[in-house]
N, C-alpha and C positions, 0 to 999 in steps of 0.2 A: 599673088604676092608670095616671095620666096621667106621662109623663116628668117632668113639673116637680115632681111631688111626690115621687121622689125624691130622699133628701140622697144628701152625695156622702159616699165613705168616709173616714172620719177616720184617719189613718198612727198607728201609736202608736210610739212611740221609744223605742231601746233606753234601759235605765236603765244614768245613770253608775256607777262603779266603788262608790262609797258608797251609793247609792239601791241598788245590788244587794247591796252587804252586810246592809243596815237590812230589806232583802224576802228576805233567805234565813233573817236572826236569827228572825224574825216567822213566817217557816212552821216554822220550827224550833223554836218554841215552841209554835204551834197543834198538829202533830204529838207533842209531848211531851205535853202536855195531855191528845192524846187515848189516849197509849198507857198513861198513869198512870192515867186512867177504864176501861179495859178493864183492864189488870190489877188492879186495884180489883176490877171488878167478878167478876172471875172466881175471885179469891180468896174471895168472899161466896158465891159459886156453888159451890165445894167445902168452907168452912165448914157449912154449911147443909147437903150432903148428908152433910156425915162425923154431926151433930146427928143426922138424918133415923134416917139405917144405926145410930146408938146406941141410938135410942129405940128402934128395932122389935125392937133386939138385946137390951133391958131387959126387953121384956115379959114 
């Protein structure tokens, strides 16, 4: 690669006091999101076995 076709690095800037409340609200919603789908899901994951362990218990 020749020098000139390097760009140069772009600085990124702190965010203001409000841009940082609006990007903590926003992970803190994605992270809720994702903990309400894993508990979801794990509930259905021991739903299902407790099903499983009744049926073979019926036989």
């Amino acid at each position: 690669m020749r020098f000139f076709e390097f760009k140069p690095i772009k600085h990124i800037k702190p965010l203001t006091p409000p841009q940082a409340r609006i990007h903590n609200i926003k992970a803190n919603i994605d992270h809720s999101k994702r903990a309400l789908k894993a508990e979801k899901d794990l509930q259905q994951r021991q739903a299902e076995a407790e099903r499983q362990r009744k049926q073979r218990l019926g036989r």
